[in-house]
C-alpha positions in Angstrom: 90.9 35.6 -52.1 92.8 38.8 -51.3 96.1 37.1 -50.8 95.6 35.3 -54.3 94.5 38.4 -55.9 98.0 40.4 -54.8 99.9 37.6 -55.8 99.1 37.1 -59.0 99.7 41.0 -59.6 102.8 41.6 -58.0 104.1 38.3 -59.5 102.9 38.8 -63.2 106.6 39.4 -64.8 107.8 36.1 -63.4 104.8 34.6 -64.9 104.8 36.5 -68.3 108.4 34.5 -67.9 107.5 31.5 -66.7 104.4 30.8 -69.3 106.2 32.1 -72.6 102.8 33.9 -73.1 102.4 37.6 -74.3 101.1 40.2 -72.0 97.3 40.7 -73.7 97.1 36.5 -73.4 97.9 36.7 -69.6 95.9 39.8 -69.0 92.8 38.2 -70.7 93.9 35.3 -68.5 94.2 37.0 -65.0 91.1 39.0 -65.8 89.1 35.7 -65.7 90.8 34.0 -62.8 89.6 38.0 -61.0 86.2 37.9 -62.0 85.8 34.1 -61.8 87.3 34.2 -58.4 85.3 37.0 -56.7 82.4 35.7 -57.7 82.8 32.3 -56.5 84.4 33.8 -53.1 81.7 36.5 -52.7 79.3 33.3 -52.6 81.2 31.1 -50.6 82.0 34.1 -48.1 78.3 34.7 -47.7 77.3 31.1 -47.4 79.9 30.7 -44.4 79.3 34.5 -43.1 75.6 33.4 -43.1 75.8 29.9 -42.0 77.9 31.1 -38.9 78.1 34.5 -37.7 75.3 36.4 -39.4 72.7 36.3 -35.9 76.2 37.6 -34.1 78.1 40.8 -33.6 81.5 39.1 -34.2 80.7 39.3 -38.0 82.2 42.6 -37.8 85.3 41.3 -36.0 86.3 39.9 -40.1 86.5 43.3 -41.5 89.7 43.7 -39.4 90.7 39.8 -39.0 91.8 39.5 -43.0 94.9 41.8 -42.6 96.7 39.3 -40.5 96.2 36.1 -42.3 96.8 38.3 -45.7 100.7 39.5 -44.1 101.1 35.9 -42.9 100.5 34.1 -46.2 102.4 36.7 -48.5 105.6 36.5 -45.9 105.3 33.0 -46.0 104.8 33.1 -50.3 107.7 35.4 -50.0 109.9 33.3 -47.9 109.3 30.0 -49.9 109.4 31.7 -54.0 112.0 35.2 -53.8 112.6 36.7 -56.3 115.9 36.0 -57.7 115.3 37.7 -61.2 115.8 41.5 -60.9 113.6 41.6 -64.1 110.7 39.6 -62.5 110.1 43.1 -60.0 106.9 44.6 -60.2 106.5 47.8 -61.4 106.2 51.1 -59.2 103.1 51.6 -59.8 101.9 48.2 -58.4 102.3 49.7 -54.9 99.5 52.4 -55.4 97.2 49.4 -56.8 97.8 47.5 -53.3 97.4 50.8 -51.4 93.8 51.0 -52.9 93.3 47.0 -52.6 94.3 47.0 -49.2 91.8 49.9 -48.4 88.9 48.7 -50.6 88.9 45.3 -49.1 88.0 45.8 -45.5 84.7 47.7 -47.0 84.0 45.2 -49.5 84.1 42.7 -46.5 81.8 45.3 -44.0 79.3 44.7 -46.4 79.1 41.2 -47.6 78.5 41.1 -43.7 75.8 43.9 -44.0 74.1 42.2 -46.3 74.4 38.6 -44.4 73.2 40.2 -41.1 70.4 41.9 -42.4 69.2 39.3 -45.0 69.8 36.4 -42.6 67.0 38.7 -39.9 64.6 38.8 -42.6 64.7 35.2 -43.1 64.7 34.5 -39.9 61.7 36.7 -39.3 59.2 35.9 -41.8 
């Protein structure tokens, strides 16, 4: 989820490119595929995170465990598509938008775990 979610940011003048469409079209479009996609993966995260490691203390192990498999799939994304089009660059401001993702997102995960630890115990109990 996080990795897609960069992507598509730091990527959205070679799409703008690549798609012929005009910036309002894609940003309606990668407003949907955000919203569609962090709903669906706050679901699916809490399912698994529930499912598997909500009676355990390694659930808090995850808060920390994204950032590796995030640098691994965006050097890998960056190895196999580079950008060869100096226009296709994002903009300078991108980077203070992946400072504040990157910082947001362990917290985000912290409590999707919360909320599975402490709402799997009340099920578990009653």
């Amino acid at each position: 989820m996080f990795f897609i979610s960069i992507e598509l940011q730091v990527n959205y003048y070679r799409m703008l490119r690549l798609t012929g469409w005009e910036g309002q079209q894609f940003d309606i479009f990668l407003f949907l595929v955000h919203a569609i996609g962090w709903i669906v993966a706050s679901i699916v995260m809490y399912k698994l995170t529930a499912k598997w490691l909500a009676r355990h203390r390694l659930v808090y192990v995850t808060t920390i465990l994204w950032l590796p498999y995030s640098i691994i799939f965006t050097f890998l994304f960056t190895s196999i598509f580079p950008i060869t089009n100096q226009g296709d660059s994002p903009a300078p401001v991108q980077g203070l938008i992946l400072f504040a993702m990157i910082f947001l997102f362990p917290f985000y995960i912290a409590i999707l775990n919360f909320l599975c630890r402490f709402l799997s115990a009340d099920n578990t109990q009653g």
